[in-house]
C-alpha positions as CSV (number, residue, x, y, z in Angstrom):
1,X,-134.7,101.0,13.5
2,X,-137.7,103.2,12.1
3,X,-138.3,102.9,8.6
4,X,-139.3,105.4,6.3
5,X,-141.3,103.8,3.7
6,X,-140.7,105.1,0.3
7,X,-143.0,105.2,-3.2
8,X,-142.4,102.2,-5.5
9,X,-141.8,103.5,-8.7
10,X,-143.4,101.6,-11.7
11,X,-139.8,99.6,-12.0
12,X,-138.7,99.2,-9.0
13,X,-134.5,98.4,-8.6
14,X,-134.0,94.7,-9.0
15,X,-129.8,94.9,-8.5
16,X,-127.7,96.0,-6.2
17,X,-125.3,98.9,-7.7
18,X,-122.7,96.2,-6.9
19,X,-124.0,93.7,-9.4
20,X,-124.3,96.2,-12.0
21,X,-120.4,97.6,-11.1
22,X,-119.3,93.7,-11.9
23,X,-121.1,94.1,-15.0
24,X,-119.1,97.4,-16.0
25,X,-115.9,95.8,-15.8
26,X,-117.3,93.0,-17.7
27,X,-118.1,94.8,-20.2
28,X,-115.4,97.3,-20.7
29,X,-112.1,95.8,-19.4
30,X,-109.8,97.8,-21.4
31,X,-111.5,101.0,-21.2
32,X,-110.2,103.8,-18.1
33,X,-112.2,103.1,-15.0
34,X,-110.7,106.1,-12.8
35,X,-108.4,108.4,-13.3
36,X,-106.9,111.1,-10.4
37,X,-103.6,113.3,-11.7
38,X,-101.2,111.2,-13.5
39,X,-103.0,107.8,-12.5
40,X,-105.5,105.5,-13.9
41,X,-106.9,102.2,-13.8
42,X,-108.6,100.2,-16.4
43,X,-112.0,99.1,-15.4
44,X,-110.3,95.0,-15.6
45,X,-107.3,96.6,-13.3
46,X,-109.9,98.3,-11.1
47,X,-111.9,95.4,-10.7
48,X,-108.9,93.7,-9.6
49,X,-107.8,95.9,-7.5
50,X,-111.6,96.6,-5.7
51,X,-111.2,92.4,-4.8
52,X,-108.4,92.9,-3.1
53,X,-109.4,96.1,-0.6
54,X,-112.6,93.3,0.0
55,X,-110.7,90.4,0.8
56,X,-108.3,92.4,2.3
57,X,-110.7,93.9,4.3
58,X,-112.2,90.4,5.5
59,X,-108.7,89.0,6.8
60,X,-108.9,92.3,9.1
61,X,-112.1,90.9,10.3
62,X,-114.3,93.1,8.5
63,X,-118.1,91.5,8.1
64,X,-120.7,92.1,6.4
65,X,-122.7,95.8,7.5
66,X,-119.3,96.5,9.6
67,X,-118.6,99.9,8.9
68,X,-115.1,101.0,6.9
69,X,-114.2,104.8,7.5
70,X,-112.3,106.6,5.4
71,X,-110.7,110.5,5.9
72,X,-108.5,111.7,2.5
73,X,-108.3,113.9,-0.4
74,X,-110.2,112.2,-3.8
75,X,-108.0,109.7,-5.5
76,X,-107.6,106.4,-7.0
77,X,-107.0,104.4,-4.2
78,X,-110.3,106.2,-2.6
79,X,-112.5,104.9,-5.1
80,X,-111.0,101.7,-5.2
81,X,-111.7,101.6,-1.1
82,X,-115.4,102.8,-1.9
83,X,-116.3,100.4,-4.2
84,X,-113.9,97.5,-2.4
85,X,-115.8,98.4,0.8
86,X,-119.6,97.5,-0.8
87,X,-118.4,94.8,-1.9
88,X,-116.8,93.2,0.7
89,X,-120.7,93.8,1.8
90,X,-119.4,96.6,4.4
91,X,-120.4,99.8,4.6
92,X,-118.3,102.8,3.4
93,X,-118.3,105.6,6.0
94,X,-116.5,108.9,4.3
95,X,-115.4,111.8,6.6
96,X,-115.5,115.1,6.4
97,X,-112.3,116.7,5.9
98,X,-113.4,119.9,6.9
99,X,-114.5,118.5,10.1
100,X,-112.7,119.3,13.5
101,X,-110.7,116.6,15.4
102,X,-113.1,116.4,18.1
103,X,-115.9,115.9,15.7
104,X,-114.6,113.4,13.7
105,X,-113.5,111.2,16.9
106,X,-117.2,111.6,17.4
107,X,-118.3,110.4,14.2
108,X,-115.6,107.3,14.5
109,X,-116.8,106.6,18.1
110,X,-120.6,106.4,16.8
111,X,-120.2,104.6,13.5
112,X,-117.7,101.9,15.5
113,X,-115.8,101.3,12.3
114,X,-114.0,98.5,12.0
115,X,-111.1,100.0,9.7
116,X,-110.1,103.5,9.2
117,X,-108.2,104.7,5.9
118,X,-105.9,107.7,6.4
119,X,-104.5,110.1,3.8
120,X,-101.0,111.8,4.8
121,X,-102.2,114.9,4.1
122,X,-105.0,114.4,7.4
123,X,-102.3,112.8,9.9
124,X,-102.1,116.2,11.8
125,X,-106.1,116.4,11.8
126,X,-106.3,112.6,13.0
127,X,-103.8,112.8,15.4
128,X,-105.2,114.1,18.8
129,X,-107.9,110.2,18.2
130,X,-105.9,107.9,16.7
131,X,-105.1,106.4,20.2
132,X,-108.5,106.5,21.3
133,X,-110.3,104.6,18.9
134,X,-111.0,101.0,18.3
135,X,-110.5,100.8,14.5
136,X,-107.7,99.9,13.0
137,X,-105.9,102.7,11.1
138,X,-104.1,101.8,7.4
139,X,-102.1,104.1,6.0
140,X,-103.7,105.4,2.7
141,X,-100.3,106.9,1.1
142,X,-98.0,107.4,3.9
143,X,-95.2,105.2,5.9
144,X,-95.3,104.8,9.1
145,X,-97.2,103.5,12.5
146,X,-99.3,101.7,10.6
147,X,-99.8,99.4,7.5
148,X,-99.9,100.7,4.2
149,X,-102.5,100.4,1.6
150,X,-100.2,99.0,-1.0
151,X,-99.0,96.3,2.0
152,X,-103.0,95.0,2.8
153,X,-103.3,94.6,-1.4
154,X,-100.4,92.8,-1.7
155,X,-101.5,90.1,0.7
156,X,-105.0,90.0,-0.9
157,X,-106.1,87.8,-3.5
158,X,-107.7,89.5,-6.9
159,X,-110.5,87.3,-6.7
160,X,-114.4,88.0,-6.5
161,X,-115.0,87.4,-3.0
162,X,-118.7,86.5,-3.4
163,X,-120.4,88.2,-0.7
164,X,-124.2,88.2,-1.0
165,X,-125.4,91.7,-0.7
166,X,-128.8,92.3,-0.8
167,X,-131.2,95.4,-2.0
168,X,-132.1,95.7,1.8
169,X,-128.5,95.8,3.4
170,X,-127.3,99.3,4.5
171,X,-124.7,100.5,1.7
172,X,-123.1,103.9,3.2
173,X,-123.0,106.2,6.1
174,X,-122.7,110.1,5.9
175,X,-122.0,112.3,8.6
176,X,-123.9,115.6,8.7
177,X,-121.5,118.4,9.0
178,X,-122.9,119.4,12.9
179,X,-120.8,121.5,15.4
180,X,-122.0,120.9,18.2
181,X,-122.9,117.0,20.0
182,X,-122.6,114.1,17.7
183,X,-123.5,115.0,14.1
184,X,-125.5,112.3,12.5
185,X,-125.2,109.6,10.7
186,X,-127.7,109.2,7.5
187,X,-128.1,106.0,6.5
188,X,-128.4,104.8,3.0
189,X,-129.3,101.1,2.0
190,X,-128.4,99.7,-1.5
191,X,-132.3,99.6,-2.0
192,X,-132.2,103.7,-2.6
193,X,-128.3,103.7,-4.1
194,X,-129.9,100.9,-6.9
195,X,-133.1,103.4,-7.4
196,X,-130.6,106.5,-8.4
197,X,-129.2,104.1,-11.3
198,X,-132.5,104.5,-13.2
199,X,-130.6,108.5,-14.1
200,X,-128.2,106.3,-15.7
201,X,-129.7,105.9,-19.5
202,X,-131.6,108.5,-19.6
203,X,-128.7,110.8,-18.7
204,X,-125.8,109.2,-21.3
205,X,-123.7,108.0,-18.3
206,X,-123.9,104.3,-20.2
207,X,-122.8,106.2,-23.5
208,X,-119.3,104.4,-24.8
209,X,-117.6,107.8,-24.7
210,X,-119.1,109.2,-21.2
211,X,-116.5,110.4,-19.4
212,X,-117.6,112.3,-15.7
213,X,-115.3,115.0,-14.2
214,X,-115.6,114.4,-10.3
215,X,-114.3,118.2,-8.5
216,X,-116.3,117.9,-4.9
217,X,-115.4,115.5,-2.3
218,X,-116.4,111.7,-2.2
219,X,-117.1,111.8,0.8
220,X,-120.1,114.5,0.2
221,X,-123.3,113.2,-1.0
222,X,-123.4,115.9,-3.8
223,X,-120.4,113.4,-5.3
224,X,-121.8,110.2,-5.1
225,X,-125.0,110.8,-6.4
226,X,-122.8,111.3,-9.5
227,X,-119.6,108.8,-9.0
228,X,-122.1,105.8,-8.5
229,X,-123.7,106.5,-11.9
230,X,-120.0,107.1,-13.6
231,X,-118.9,104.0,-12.3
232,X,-122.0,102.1,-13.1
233,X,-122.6,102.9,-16.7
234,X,-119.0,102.1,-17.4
235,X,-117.4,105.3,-18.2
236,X,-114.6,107.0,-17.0
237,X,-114.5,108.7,-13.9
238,X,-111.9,111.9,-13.4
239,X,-111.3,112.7,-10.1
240,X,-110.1,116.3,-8.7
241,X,-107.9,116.1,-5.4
242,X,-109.1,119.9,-5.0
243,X,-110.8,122.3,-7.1
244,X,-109.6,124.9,-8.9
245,X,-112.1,126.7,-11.7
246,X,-108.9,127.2,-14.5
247,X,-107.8,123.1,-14.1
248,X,-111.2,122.4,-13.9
249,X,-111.7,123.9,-17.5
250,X,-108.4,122.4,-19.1
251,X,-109.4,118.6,-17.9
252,X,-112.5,119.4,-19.6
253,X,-111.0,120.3,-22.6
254,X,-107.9,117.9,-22.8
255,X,-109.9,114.6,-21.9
256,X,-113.0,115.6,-23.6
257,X,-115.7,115.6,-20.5
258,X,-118.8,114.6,-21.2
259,X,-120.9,114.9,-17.4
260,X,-120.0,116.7,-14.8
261,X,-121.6,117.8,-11.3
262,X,-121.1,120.8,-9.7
263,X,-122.0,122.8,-6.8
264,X,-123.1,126.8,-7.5
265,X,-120.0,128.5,-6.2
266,X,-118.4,126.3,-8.1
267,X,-120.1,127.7,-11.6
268,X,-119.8,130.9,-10.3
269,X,-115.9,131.1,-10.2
270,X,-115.5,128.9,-13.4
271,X,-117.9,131.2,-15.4
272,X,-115.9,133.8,-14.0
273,X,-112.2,132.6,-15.1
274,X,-111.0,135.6,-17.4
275,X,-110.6,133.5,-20.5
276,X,-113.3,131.2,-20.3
277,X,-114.4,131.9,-23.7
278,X,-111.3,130.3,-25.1
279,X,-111.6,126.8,-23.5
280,X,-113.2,124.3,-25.8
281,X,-116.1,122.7,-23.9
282,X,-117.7,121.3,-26.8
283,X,-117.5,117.9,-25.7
284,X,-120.1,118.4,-22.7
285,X,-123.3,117.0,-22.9
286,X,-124.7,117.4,-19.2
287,X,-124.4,119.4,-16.6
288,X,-125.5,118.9,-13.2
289,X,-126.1,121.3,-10.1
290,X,-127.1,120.4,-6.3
291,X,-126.5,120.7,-2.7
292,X,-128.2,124.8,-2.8
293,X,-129.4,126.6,-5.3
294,X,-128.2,127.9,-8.3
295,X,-128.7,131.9,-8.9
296,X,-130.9,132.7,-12.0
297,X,-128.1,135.2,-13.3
298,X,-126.0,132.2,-12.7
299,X,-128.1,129.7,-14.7
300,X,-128.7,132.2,-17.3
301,X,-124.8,132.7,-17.9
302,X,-124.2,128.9,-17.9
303,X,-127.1,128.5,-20.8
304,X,-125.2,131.3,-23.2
305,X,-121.7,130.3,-22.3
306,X,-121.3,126.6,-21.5
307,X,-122.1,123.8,-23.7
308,X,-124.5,121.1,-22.8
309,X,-128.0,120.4,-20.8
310,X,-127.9,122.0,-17.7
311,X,-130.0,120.0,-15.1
312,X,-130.6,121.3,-11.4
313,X,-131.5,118.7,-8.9
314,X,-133.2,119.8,-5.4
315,X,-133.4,117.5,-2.4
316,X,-131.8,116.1,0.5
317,X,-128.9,113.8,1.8
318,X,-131.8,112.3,4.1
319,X,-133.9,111.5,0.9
320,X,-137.1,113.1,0.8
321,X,-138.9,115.1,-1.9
322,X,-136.8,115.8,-5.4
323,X,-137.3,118.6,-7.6
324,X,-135.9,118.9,-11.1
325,X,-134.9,122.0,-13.6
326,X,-133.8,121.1,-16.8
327,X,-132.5,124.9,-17.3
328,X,-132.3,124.7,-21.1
329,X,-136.2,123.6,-21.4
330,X,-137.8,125.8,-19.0
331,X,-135.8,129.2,-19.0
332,X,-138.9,130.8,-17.4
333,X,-138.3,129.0,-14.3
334,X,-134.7,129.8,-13.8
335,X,-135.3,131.2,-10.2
336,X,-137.1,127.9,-9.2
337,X,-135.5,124.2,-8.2
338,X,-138.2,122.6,-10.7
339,X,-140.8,120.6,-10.4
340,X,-141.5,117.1,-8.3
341,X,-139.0,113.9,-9.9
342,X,-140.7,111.4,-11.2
343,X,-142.5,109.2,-8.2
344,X,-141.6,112.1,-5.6
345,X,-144.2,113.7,-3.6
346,X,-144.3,117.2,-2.1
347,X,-146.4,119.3,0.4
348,X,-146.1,122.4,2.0
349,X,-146.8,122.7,5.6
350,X,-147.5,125.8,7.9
351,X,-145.9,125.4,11.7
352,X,-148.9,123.6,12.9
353,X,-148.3,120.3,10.1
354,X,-151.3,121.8,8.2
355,X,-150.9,121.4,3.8
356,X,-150.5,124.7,2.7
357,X,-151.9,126.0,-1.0
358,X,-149.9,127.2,-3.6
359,X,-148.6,130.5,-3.4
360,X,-148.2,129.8,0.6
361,X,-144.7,129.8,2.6
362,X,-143.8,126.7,4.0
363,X,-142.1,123.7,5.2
364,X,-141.2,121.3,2.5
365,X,-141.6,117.7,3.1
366,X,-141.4,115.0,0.6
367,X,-141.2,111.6,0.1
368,X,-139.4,109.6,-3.1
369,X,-137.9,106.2,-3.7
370,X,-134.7,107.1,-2.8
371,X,-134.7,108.1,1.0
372,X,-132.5,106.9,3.8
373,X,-133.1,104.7,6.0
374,X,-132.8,106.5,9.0
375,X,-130.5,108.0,10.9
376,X,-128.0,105.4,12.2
377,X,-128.7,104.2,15.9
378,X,-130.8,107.7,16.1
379,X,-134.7,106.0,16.4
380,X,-135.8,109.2,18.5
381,X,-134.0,112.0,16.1
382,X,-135.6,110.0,12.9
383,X,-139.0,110.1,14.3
384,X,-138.8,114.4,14.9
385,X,-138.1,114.2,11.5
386,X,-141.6,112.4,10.1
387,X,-144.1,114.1,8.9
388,X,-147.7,111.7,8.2
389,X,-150.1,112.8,6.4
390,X,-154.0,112.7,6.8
391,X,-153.6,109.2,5.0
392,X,-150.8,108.1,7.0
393,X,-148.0,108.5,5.2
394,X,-144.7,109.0,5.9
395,X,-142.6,112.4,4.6
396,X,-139.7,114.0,5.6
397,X,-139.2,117.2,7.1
398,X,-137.0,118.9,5.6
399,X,-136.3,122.3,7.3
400,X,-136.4,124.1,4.0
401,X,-139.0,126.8,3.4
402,X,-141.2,127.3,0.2
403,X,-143.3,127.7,-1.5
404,X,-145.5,125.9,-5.1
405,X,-145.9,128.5,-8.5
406,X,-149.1,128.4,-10.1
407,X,-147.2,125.3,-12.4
408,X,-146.0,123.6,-10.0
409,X,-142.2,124.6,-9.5
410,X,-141.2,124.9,-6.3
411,X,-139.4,128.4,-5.0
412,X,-137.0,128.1,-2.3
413,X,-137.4,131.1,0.6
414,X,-134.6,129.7,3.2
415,X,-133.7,127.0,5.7
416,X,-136.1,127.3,8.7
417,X,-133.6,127.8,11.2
418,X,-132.1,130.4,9.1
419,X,-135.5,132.4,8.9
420,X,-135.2,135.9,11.2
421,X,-138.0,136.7,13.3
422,X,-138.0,140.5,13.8
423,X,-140.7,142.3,15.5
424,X,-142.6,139.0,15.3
425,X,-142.5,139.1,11.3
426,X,-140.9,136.3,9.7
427,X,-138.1,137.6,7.2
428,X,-136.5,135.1,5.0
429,X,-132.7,136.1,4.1
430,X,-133.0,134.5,0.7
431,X,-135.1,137.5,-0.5
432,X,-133.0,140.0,1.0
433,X,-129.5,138.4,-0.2
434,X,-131.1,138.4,-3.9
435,X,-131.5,142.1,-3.7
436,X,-128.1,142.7,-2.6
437,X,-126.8,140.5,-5.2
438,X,-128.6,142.1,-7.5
439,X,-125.7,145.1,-6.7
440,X,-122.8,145.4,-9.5
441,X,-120.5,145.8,-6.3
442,X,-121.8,143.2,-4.8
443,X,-120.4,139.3,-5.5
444,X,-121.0,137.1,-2.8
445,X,-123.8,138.0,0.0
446,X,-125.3,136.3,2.8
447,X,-128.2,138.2,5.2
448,X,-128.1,136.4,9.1
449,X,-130.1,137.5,11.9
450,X,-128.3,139.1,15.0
451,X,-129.6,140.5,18.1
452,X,-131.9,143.0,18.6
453,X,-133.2,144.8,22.0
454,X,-136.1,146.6,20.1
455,X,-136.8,143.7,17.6
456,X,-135.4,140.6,19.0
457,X,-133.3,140.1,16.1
458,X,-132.7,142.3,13.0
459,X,-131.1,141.1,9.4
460,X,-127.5,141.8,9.2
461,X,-126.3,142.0,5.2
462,X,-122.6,140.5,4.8
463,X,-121.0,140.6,1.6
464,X,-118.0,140.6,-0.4
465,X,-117.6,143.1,-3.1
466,X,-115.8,142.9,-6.3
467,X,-112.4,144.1,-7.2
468,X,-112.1,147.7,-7.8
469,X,-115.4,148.4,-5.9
470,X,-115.3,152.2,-4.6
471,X,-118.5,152.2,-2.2
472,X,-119.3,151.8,1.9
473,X,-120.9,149.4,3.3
474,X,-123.7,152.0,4.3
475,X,-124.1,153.1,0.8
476,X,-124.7,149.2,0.0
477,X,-127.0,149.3,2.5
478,X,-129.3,151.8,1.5
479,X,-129.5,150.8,-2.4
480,X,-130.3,147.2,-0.9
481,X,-133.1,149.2,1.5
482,X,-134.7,151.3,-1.5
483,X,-135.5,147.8,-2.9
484,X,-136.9,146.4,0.1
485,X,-140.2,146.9,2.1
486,X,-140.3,148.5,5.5
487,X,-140.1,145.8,7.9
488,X,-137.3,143.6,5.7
489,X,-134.9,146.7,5.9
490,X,-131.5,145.8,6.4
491,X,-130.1,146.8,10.0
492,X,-126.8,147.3,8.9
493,X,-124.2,145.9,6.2
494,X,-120.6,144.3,6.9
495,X,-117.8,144.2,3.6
496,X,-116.1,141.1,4.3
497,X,-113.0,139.3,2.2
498,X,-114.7,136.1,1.7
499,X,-117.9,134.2,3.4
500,X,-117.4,130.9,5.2
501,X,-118.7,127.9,2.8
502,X,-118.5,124.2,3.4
503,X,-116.4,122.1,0.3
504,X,-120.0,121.7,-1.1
505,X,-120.1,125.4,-1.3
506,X,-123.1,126.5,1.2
507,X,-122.9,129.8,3.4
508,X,-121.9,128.1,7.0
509,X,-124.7,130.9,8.7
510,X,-124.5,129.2,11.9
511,X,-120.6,129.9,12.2
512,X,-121.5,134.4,10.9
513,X,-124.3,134.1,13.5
514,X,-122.2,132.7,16.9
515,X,-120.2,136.2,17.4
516,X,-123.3,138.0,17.0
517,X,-125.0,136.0,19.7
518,X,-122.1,135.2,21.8
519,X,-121.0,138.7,22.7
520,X,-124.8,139.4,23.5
521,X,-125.3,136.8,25.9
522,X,-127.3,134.8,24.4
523,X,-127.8,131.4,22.5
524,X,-128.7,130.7,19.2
């Protein structure tokens, strides 16, 4: 497998975020581990319970770096499986839920998992595979074909089962959300899952009181990069089945939340519940924000109305550069990511791999300690993704576009297959969808390009007003257009009731694009 080398920082990760799990429930064995609904589990009934989904897991002939795949809701028993999974010494392969049938037999077929964990709730999604792949299928919560969850633990011994994992052995797989051929599988090794841990101090998770509210899905990236924390500093961990902004405020006030990560539309519809104001959020002390970014207006909002540090992270499931915006200290820079993490590295690039200055529109790619390790059994597709510098070394490409301030904080313009080439003029949506979110109509927006027999392709406005809104979509349109210089100018604008997002709340622009490009003839 190609290896992306990453920057050692000055304390490099000496143990495996297994080691330091074992060490939690150690240390806290009375205390809640995990908590989902009307369920919880102390951290010395976790750990028990963790030794049995490993042995378990052996006895079905599970080894070590065997992959263990696992398609439900967020719950108990699915952290249990996560952390039972690592330490059998496999490696935990989460699926998308939001995937279709046909890509997630895809995802099954390439990962060759050795066990599959199904939720009821996912049977019907499951269904059309089940018979056609090799792993063997346990039945998360359900009765039926198959053995049960409960059944395998019951069998299994509570015991530590011992299994040597070391910094260098793969830890999880993630499946990129793709439509179309095999989506791909990023590999993460416990080298780069033990090099997060170092946000554990310094951001309270070790506190005796932390307690993390967990509302995206585990088996998102966005989640882990906060559950692994949780679990390691030996706090509480409440988990969300499914988010909804108003439950999402009253866990926060009935269990006291401490930490929490969250994904922009996520801030935007809890700043938006009608009463926010009379929720008591006093217990939060950090705030966290990924996966795209957060709107200044958004930010600012946030800073006046919701207790707590608000910290936005920029960066990659692949790994890569990291940028961070600790909103409360820099309120200037509220419509930037931040600046470089500690021990990350970024350049700008123009189309021909050539640094770019500050100020310039680019590619971003970046290197950090905590990168993947490539994508899994993809050699070729991890190499189209290097980038190697004068000095030969290693970055990864990210397909974002930006750009440097004068100090240093990095701007995001767009993804570069999202940039719209009209007339040969390179028009990044992000710009345009600010100014029509800058609207009082407007609440939602999203600016694709569709095709054009004059231009090639033109920007296309789709957006989603707010209740009670009284104007056209032409008269949205030309306000947006006022704003905007001659060749950015908005073709046309759509209203539409809602704009397609994935569960970690990003526009899903390829799926608005295909009509467009479909009913002309062509391919995108």
């Amino acid at each position: 497998m190609i290896r992306i080398t990453p920057p050692t920082p000055d304390a490099p990760p000496t143990t495996t975020v297994n080691d330091l799990i074992r060490a939690s429930a150690a240390r806290n064995p009375d205390r809640l581990a995990v908590v989902c609904g009307d369920t919880s589990r102390t951290w010395a009934e976790f750990d028990a319970r963790v030794n049995r989904v490993a042995n378990a897991l052996m006895a079905m002939g599970v080894a070590k770096g065997d992959r263990v795949a696992m398609l439900a809701p967020n719950s108990v028993a699915y952290a249990e499986v996560f952390i039972g999974t690592l330490r059998a010494g496999a490696v935990i392969t989460p699926l998308s839920t939001l995937a279709a049938s046909e890509a997630l037999e895809k995802m099954l077929a390439d990962c060759g998992a050795k066990v599959f964990f199904l939720a009821a709730q996912y049977r019907d999604l499951a269904a059309p595979f089940l018979g056609n792949i090799p792993a063997r299928t346990v039945a998360l919560d359900f009765d039926g074909d198959f053995p049960t969850y409960e059944s395998l633990l019951a069998d299994a011994p509570d015991t530590d089962p011992g299994v040597p994992v070391t910094l260098d052995d793969p830890c999880n797989l993630i499946y990129s959300s793709g439509t179309t051929g095999t989506p791909k599988g990023i590999l993460h090794n416990h080298w780069m899952r033990a090099a997060q841990m170092s946000r554990v101090g310094p951001n309270g998770y070790a506190d005796d009181d932390a307690r993390t509210l967990i509302s995206t899905p585990l088996y998102s990236n966005t989640t882990i990069v906060c559950f692994l924390p949780a679990m390691v500093g030996g706090g509480t961990a409440y988990l969300m089945p499914k988010f909804d902004a108003r439950g999402y405020l009253e866990i926060v006030q009935a269990e006291r939340i401490t930490h929490t990560m969250l994904v922009p539309v996520q801030y935007k519809r809890i700043m938006d519940v009608p009463d926010f104001d009379d929720f008591d959020l006093s217990s939060m002390r950090v705030k966290f924000s990924t996966s795209a970014p957060l709107r200044a207006d958004v930010k600012r909002d946030v800073l006046a109305r919701f207790p707590g540090k608000l910290i936005e992270y920029y960066g990659l499931t692949e790994g890569g550069g990291v940028t961070v915006l600790i909103a409360d200290e820099q309120p200037d820079k509220l419509h930037t990511v931040g600046a470089p993490a500690e021990f990350s590295e970024i350049v700008i690039i123009d189309p021909q791999g050539n640094p770019l200055p500050p100020g310039a529109v680019g590619e971003i790619v970046g290197r950090s300690p905590t990168m993947m390790s490539g994508y899994f059994g993809r050699d070729d597709l991890t190499a189209k993704y290097i980038w190697t510098d004068p000095n030969g070394t290693q970055f990864f490409r990210s397909g974002d576009m930006g750009s440097f301030d004068a100090d240093g904080f990095l701007v995001l313009s767009d993804r570069k297959k999202d940039m719209i080439i009209s007339g040969g003029l390179n028009i990044y949506a992000n710009d345009l969808e600010l100014v029509l979110l800058d609207d009082p109509d407007v609440v939602d927006a999203a600016v694709i390009g569709v095709p054009s027999d004059e231009w090639g392709e033109t920007p296309l406005g789709l957006v989603v007003l707010r209740g009670g809104a009284t104007r056209g979509a032409d008269e949205i349109r030309q306000a947006a257009n006022t704003r905007l210089g001659k060749s950015h100018r908005l073709s046309a604008v759509e209203i539409r009731h809602e704009l397609p997002r994935s569960s970690i709340g990003k526009i899903l622009k390829r799926e608005l694009r295909l009509p467009y490009w479909e009913a002309a003839g062509r391919t995108i």
